[in-house]
Backbone as CSV, one residue per row, in Angstrom:
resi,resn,N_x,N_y,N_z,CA_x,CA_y,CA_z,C_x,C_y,C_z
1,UNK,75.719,101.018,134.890,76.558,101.422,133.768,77.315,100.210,133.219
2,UNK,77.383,99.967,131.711,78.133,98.809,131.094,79.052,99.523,130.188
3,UNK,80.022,98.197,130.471,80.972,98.776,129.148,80.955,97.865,128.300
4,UNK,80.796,98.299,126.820,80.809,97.237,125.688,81.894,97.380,124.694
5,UNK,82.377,96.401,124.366,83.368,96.523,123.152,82.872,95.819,122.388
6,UNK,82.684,96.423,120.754,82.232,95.242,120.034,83.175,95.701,118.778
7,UNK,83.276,94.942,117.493,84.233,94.396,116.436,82.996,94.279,115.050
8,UNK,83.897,94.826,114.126,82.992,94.198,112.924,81.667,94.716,112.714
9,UNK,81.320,95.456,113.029,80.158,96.266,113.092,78.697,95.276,114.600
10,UNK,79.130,94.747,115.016,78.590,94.306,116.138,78.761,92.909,116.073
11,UNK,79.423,92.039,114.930,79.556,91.015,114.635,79.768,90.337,116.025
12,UNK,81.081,90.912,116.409,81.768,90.103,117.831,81.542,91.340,118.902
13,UNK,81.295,90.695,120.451,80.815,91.938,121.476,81.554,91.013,122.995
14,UNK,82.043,92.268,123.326,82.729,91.657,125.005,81.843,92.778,125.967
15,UNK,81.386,92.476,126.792,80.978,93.914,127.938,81.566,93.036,129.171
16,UNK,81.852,93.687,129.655,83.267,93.495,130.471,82.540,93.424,131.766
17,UNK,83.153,92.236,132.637,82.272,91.658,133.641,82.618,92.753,134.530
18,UNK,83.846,93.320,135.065,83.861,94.088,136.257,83.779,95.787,135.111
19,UNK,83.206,96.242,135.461,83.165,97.658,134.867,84.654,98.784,135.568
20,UNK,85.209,99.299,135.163,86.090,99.952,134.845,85.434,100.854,136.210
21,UNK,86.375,101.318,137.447,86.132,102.445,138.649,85.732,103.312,138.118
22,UNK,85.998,104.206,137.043,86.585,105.332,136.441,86.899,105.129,135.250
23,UNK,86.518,106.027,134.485,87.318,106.745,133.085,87.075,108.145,133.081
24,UNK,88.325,108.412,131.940,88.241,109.888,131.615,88.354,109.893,130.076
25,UNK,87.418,110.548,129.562,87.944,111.436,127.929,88.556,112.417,127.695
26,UNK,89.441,112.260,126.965,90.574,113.762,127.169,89.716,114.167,125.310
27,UNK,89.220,115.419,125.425,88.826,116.116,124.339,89.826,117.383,123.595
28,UNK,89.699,117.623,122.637,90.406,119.405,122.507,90.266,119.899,121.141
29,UNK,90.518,120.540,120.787,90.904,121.103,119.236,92.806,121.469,118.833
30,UNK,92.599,121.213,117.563,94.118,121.674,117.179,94.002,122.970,116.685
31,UNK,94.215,123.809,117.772,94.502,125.114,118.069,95.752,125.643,117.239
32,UNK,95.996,127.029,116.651,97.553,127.415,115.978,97.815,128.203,117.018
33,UNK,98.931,128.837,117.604,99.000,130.147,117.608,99.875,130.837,116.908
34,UNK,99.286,132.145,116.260,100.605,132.812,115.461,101.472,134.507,115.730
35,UNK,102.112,135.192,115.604,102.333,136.418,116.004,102.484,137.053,115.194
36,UNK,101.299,137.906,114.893,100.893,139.126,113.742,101.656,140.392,114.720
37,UNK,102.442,140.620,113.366,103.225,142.184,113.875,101.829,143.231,113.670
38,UNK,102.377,144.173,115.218,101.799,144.802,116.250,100.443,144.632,116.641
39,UNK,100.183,143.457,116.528,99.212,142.554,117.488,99.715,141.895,118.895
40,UNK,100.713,141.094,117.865,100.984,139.938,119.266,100.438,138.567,119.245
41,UNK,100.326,137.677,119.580,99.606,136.558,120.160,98.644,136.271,119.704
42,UNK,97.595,135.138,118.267,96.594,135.307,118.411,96.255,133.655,117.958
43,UNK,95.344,133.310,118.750,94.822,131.803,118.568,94.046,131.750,117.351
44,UNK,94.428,130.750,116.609,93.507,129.975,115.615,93.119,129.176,115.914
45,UNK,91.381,129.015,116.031,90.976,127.586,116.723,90.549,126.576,115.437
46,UNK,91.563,125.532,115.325,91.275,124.432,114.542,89.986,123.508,114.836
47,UNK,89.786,122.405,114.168,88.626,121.421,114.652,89.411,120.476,115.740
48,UNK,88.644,119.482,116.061,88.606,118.604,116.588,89.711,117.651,116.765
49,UNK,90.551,117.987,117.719,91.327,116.701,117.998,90.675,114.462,118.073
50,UNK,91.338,114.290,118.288,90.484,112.957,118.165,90.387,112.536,119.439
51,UNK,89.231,112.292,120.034,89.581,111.737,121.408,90.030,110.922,122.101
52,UNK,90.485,110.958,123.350,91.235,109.527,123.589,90.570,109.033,124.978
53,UNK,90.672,107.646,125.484,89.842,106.932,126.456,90.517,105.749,127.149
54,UNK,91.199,105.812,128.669,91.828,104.578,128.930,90.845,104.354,130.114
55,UNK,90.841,102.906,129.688,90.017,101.821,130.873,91.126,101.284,131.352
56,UNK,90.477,101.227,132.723,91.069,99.639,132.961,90.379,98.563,133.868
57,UNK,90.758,97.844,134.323,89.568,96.842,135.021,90.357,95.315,134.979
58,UNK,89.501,94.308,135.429,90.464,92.869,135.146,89.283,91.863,134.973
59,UNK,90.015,90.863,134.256,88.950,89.959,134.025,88.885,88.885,135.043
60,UNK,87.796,88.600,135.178,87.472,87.445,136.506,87.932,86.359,136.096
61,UNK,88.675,85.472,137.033,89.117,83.999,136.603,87.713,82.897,137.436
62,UNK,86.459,83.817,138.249,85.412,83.173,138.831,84.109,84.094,139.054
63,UNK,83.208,83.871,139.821,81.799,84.264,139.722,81.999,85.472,140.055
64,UNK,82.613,86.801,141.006,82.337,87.069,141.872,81.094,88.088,142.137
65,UNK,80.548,88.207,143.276,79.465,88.568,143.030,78.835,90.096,143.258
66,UNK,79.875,90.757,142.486,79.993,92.194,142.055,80.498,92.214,140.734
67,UNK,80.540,90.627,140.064,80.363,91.229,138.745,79.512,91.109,138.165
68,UNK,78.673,91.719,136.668,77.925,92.311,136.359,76.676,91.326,135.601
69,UNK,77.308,90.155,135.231,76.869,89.069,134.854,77.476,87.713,134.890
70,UNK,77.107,86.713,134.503,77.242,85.393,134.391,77.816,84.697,133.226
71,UNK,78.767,83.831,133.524,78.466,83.283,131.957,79.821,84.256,130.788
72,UNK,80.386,84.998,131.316,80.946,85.430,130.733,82.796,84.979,130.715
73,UNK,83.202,85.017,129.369,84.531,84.311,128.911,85.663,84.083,130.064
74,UNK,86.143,83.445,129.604,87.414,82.771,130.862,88.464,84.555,130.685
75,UNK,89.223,84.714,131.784,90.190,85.479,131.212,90.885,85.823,129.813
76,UNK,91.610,84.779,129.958,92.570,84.423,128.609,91.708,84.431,127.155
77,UNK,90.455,83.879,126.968,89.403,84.220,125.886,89.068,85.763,125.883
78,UNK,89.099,86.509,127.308,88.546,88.012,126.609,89.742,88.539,125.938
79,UNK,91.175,88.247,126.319,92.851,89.043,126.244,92.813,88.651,125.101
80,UNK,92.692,87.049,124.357,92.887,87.078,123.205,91.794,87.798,122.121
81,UNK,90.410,87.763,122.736,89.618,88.595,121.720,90.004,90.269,121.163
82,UNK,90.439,90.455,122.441,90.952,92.074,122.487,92.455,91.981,121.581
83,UNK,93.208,90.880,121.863,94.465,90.841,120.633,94.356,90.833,119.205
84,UNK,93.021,89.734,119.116,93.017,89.675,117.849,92.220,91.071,116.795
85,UNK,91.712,91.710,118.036,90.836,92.984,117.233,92.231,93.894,116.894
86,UNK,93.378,94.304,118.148,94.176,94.650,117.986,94.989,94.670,116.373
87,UNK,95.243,92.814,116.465,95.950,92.706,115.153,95.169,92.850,113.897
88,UNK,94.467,93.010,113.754,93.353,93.356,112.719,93.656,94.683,111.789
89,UNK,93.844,95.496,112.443,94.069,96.842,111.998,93.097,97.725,111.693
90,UNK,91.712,97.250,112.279,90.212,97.659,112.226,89.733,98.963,113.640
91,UNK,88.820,99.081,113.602,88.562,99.933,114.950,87.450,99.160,115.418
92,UNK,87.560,99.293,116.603,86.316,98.495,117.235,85.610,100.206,117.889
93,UNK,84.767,99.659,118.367,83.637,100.412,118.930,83.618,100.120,121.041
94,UNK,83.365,101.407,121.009,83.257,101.387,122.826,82.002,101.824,122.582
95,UNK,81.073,100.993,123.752,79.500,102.027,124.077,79.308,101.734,125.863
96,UNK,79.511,103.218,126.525,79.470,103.054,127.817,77.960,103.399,128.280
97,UNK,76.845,102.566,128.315,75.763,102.647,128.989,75.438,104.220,129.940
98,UNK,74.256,105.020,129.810,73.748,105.783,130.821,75.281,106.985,130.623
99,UNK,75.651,107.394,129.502,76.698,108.373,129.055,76.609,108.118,127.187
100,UNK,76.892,109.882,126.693,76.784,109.738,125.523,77.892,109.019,124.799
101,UNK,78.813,108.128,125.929,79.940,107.772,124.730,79.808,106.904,123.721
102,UNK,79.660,106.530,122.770,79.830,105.668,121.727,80.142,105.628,120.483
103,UNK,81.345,105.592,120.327,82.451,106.061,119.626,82.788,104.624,118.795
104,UNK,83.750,105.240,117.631,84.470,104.037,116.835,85.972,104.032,117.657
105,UNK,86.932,103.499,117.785,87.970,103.935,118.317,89.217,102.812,117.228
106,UNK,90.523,103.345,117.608,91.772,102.357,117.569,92.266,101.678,118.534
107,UNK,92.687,100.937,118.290,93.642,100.275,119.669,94.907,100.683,119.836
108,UNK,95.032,101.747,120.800,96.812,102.601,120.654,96.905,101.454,121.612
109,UNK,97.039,100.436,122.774,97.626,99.882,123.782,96.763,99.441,124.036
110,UNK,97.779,97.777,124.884,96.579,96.788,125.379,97.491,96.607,126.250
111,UNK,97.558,96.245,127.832,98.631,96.018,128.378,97.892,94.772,129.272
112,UNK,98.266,94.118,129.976,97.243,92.886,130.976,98.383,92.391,131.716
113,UNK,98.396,91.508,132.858,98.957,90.987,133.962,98.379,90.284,135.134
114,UNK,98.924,89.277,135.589,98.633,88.887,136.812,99.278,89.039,137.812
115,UNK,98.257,89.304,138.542,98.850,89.630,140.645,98.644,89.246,141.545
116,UNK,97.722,88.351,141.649,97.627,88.054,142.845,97.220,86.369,143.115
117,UNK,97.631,86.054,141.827,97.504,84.212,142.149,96.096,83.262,142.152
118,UNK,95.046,84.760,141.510,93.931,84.076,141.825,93.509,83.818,140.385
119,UNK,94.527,84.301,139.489,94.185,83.594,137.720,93.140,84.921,137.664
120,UNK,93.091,85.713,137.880,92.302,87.308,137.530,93.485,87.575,136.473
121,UNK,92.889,88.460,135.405,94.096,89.339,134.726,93.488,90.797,134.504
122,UNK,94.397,91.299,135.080,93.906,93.407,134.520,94.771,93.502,134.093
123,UNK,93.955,94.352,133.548,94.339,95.348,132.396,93.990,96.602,131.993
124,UNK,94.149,96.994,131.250,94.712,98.376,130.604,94.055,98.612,128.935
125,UNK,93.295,99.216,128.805,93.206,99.669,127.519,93.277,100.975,126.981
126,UNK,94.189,101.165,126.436,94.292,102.736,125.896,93.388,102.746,124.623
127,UNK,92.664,103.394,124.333,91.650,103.856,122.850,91.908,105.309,122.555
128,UNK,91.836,105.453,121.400,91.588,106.747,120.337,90.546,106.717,119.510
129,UNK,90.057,107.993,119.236,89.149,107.968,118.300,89.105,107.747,116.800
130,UNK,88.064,107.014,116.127,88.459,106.246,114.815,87.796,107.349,113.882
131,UNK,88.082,108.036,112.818,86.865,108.643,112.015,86.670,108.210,111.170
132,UNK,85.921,107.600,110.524,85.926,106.795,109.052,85.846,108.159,107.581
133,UNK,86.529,108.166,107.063,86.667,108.831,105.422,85.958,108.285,104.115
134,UNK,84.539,109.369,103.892,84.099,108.952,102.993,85.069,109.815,101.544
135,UNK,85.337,109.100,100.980,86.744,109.405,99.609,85.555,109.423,98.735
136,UNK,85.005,110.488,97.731,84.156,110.046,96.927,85.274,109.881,95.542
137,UNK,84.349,109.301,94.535,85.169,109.183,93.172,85.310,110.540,92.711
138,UNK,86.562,110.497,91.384,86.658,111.854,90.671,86.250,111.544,89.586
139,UNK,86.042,112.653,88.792,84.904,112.285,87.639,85.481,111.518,86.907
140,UNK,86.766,111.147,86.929,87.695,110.113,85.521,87.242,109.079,86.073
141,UNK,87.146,108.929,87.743,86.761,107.336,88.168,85.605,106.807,87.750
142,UNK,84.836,108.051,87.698,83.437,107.705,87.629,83.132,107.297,85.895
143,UNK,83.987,107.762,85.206,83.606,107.392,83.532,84.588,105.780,83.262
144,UNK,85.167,105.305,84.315,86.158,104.416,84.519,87.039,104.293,83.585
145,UNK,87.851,105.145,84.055,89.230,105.697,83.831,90.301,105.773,84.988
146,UNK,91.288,104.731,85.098,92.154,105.204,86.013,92.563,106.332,86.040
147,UNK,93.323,106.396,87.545,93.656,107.622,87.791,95.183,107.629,88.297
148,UNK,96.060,108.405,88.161,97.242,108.185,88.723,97.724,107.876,90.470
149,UNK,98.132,107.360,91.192,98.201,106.809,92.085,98.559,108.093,93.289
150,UNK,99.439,109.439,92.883,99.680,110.618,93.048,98.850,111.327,92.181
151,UNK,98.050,112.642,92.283,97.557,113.593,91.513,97.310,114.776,92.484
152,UNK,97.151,115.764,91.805,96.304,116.810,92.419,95.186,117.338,91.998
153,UNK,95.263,117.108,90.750,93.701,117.410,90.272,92.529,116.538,90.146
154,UNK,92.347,116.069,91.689,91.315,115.272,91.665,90.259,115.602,91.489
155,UNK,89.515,116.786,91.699,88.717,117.769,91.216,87.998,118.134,89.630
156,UNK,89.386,117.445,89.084,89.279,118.407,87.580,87.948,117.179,87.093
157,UNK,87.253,117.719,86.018,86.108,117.135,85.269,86.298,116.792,84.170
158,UNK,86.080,116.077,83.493,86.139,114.417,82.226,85.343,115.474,81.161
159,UNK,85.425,116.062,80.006,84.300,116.433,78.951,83.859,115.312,78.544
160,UNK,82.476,115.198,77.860,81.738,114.367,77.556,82.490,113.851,75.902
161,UNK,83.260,114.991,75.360,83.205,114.547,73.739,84.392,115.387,73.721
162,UNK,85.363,115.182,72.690,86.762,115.915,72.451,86.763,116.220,71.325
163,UNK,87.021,116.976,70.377,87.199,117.740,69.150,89.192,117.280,69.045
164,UNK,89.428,116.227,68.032,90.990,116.378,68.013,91.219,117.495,67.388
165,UNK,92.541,117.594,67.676,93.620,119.129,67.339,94.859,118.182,66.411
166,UNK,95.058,119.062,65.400,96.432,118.856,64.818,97.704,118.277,65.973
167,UNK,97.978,117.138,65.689,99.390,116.759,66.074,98.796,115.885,67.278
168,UNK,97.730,115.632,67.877,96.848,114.828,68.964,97.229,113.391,68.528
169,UNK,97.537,113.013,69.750,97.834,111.368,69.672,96.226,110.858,70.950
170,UNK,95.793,109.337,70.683,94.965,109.153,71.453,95.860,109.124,73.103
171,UNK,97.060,108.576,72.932,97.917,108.743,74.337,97.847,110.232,74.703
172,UNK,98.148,111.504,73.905,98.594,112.849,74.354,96.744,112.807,74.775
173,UNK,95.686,112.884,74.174,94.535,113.025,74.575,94.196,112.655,75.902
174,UNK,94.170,111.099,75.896,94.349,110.612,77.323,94.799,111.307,78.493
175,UNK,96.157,111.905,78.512,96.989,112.193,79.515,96.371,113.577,79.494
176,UNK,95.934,114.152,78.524,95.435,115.873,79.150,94.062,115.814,79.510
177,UNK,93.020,114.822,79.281,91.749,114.698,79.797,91.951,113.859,81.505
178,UNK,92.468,112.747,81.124,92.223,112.026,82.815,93.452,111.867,83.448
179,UNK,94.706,112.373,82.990,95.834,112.375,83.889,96.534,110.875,83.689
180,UNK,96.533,110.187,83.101,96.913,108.796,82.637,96.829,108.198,80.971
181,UNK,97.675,108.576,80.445,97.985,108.274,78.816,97.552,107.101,78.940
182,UNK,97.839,106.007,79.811,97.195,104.593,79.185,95.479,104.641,79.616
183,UNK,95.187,105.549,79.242,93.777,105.336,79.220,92.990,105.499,78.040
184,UNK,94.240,105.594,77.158,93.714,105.504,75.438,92.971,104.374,74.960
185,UNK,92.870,103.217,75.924,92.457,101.764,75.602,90.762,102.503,75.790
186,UNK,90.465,102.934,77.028,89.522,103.221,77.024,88.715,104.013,75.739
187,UNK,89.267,104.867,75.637,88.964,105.664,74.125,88.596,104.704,73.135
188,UNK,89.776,104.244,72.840,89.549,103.118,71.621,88.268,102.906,71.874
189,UNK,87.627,101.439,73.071,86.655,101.038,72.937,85.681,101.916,73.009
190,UNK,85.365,102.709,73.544,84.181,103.966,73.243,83.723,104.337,71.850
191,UNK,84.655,104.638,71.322,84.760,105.076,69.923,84.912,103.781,68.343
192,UNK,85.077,102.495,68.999,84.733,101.547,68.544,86.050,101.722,67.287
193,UNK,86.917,102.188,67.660,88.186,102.765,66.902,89.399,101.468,66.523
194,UNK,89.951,101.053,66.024,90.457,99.804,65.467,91.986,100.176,65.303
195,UNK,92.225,101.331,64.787,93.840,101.127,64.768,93.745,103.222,65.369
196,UNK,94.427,103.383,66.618,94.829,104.493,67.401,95.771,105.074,66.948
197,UNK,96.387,104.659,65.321,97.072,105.733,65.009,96.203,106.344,63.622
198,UNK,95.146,106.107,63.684,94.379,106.714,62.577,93.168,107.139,63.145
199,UNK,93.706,108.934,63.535,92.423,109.418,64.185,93.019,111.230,63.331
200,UNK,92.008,111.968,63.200,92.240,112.499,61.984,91.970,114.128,62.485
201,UNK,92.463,115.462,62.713,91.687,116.834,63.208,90.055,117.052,63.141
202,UNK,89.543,117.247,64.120,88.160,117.534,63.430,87.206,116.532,63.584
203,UNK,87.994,115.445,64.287,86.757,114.244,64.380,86.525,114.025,65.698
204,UNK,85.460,114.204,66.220,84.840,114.357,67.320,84.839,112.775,68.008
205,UNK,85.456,112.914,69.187,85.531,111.866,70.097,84.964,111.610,71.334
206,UNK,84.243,110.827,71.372,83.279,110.242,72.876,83.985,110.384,73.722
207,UNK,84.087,110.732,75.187,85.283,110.489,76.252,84.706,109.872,77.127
C-alpha cells in the first residue's frame, strides 16, 4: 500500500517513504431533524458531508530499511513541499494504493516535530474533501454582457431583439434585459447606433 500526495494536477508528487500505520475516513450526510406536530421526530437525509482523512507518519532523516523506497527527499524538503501546497490555497490530491481512496482534498492542518535526535520529523496531516464547482455562464454572460457582482436572476434569459417602448432609454433597456444599465455600450455597438439618445418607439433592437 502507498501513499501519494500530488499538487497541480500531478505536476508535483511526494509518496511518503514510511506509509502511515493506519488511517481512518470519517464519512456522513447533513442530516435535518425536524418536529412535525403529532408526528414527532423526523429525519431529513441531506447529501454528502465532505470527507475528512488524518495521516500521520514521519519523514526519514536516512535509509531505513522498512522504508518503501530510495532516493526519496531529505525531511525538511518533504515539510516544505507540504507548506508550500498549504500556502497556495489549492487542493492537492491523496491516492492510497490497493483502496478506493483518491480524492481532491484541502489542507485543514499540517503539524511536524522532532523527537528523538535522529533528524526524523513526524507528522500529522489533517485533509478534507475538495469538490470542484462547475459555475456555468448566464445567458447575459454568454451574449457578453456583464453581470452584476450580486444578482438573483441568474437564470433569467437575454431576448434576441427588443421592440423600444415610449419613454425607453438605452440605460433603462439595459438594466431590465441584463441587470446592468452600463451595458448600453454593448447595445450601441450591436446596433451600430452613434448617438444613445436618439433611439425612437417601434424600432427594433439587436440584444
Amino acid at each position: 500500500m502507498e501513499y501519494w500526495l500530488s499538487f497541480n494536477n500531478g505536476a508535483e508528487k511526494l509518496q511518503l517513504p514510511v506509509p502511515p500505520a493506519e488511517f481512518e475516513l470519517s464519512q456522513g450526510n447533513v442530516n435535518t431533524v425536524v418536529n412535525i406536530c403529532n408526528i414527532g421526530e423526523v429525519n431529513l437525509i441531506g447529501k454528502s458531508k465532505l470527507a475528512t482523512i488524518t495521516i500521520g507518519s514521519f519523514f526519514p532523516a536516512q535509509e531505513y530499511s522498512f522504508c518503501q523506497y530510495t532516493g526519496f527527499p531529505s525531511p525538511y524538503e518533504c515539510v516544505n513541499m507540504i507548506e508550500n501546497w498549504r500556502k497556495s490555497s489549492r487542493p492537492i490530491r491523496l491516492v492510497i494504493t490497493e483502496t478506493p481512496i483518491n480524492l481532491a482534498c484541502a489542507i485543514e492542518s499540517f503539524n511536524y516535530k522532532e523527537q528523538d535526535g535522529t533528524g526524523d520529523v513526524y507528522f500529522t496531516l489533517e485533509l478534507k474533501e475538495y469538490r470542484f464547482l462547475n459555475i456555468q455562464q448566464t445567458s447575459a454572460q454568454q451574449k457578453g454582457y456583464s453581470v452584476p457582482a450580486m444578482t438573483r436572476e441568474v437564470t433569467k434569459s437575454i431576448p434576441n431583439t427588443y421592440t423600444v417602448k415610449s419613454g425607453d432609454t438605452l440605460w433603462v433597456i439595459a438594466k431590465k434585459l441584463t441587470g446592468n444599465g452600463a451595458n448600453y455600450k454593448v447595445i450601441l455597438s450591436k446596433n451600430n447606433i452613434k448617438d444613445p439618445n436618439k433611439i425612437y418607439p417601434g424600432q427594433k433592437l439587436v440584444i
